[in-house]
N, C-alpha and C positions, 0 to 999 in steps of 0.2 A: 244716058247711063249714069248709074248713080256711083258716086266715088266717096270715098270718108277717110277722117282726119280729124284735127283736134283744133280745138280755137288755144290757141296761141297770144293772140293781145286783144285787150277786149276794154274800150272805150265806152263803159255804161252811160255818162254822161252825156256822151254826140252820138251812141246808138250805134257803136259799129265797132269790127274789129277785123281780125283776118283768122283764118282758117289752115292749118300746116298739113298740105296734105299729107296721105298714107304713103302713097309712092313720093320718093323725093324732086320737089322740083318748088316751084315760084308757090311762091302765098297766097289764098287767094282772098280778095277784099268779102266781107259778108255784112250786111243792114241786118239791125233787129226785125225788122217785117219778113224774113225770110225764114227765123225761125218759130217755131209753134208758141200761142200764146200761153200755154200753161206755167212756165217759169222763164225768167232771163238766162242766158246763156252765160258761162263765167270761163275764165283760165282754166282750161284744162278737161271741159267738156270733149266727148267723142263722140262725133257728130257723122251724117251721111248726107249728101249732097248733090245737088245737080250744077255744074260750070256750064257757064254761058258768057258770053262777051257783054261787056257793058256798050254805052255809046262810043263811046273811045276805042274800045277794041279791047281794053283791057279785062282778065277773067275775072269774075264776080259769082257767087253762090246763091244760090234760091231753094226754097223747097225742101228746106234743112231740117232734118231730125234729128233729135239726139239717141244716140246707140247704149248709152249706158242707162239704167235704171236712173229716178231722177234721186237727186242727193239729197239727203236730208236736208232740211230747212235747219237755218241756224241764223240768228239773229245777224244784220247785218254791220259788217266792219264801223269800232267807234261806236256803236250806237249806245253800250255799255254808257262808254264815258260821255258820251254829249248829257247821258240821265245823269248821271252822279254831277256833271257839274250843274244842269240845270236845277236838281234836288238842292245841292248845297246855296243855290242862288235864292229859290225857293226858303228856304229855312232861314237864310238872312235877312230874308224881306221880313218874315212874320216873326223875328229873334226882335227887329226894330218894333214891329207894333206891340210887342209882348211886354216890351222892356217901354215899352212908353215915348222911345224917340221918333216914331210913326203914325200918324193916321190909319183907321182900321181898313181903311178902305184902298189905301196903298197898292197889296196885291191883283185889286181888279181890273184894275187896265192891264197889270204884266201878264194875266193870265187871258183877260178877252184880246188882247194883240196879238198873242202868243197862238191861240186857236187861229186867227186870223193866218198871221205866218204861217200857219202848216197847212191849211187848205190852198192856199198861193204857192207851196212850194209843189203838192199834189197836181195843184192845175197846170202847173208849169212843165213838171217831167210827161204830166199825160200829152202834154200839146207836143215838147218836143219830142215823143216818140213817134206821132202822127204829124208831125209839120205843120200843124198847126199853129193858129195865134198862140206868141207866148205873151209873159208874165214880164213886163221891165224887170231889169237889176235895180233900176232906181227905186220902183215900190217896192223890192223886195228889200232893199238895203230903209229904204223909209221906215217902214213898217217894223224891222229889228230896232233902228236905233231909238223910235218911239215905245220900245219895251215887249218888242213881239219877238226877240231873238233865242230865249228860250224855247220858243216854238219853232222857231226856222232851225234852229240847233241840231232838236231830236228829228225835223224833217227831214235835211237834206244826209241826215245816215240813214230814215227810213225807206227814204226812196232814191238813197246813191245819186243825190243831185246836189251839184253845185259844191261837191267838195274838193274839188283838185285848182278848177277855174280859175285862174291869176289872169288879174288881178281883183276879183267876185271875194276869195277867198281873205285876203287879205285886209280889203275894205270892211266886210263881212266883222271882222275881228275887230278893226278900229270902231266900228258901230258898239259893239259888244263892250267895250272899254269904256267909251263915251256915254252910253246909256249907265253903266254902272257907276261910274264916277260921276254924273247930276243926281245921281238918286242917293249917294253916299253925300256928296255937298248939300243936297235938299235935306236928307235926313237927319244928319247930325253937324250942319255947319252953324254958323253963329246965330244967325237970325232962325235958322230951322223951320221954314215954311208948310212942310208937310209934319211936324210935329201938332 
């Protein structure tokens, strides 16, 4: 028998959340595989359901539809600003080769790492949505701090991956810092080797 309710907490990242039913009582746990692949489910979806026992015994939802028309799409959370900062990083790299304190070719590795980043972070949220092989933290922290974090930036708001995770998040930002402080000392420090 089918029951409905609203997703209430909703873990994009680990793929799961819980579901408050209509009638009041206990919460019930829901996987992303349960509901239809057309979009992800968010806070505040009104959803229709089948409860069943997990192995534990505890209730778990399957076979979930959502009751409301679907919402319009809208860019997702941060994603704005992860482009505005990646643009303004962007525009400093080639403000240096304009201005002559850079090699022309500077930008090319920040931009082939960067595509690199965002395909790893795509591969990564696919796998963990299916349990599949993922993607190390370590490549993915490797690969930013070698100049692909512009691309991991705009990824992980594009595909709501990997932004909350501590300590992912935090490292994530020390890479970010570190990549741009060698390329600020490479660019305009005494000896200026990329000059």
């Amino acid at each position: 028998m089918r029951q409905r309710g609203t997703v209430d907490e909703w873990n994009d990242d680990r793929g799961f959340g819980f579901i408050a039913p209509e009638v009041p009582g206990a919460r019930i746990f829901v996987h992303v595989t349960a509901f239809p692949a057309e979009r992800r489910p968010a806070v505040g979806d009104a959803v229709s359901y089948v409860e069943h026992p997990d192995a534990q015994n505890r209730p778990r939802a399957s076979h979930v539809r959502y009751v409301e028309p679907a919402r319009p799409a809208r860019a997702p959370r941060g994603l704005r600003a992860a482009l505005v900062v990646v643009g303004v990083f962007l525009g400093w790299l080639v403000s240096l080769v304009v201005l002559g304190h850079a090699n022309p070719l500077l930008p090319v590795p920040t931009v082939v790492l960067s595509a690199v980043s965002f395909e790893l972070y795509r591969a990564d949220k696919s796998a963990a949505q299916r349990n599949a092989w993922r993607v190390s933290e370590s490549m993915l922290h490797a690969v930013a701090v070698l100049g692909g974090w512009p691309g991991a930036l705009v990824a992980s708001r594009w595909f709501r991956h990997k932004t909350t995770k501590q300590p992912f998040v935090s490292i994530f930002w020390a890479t970010v810092l570190a990549n741009v402080a060698i390329l600020t000392w490479l660019a305009v420090g005494p000896s200026s080797p990329l000059g």
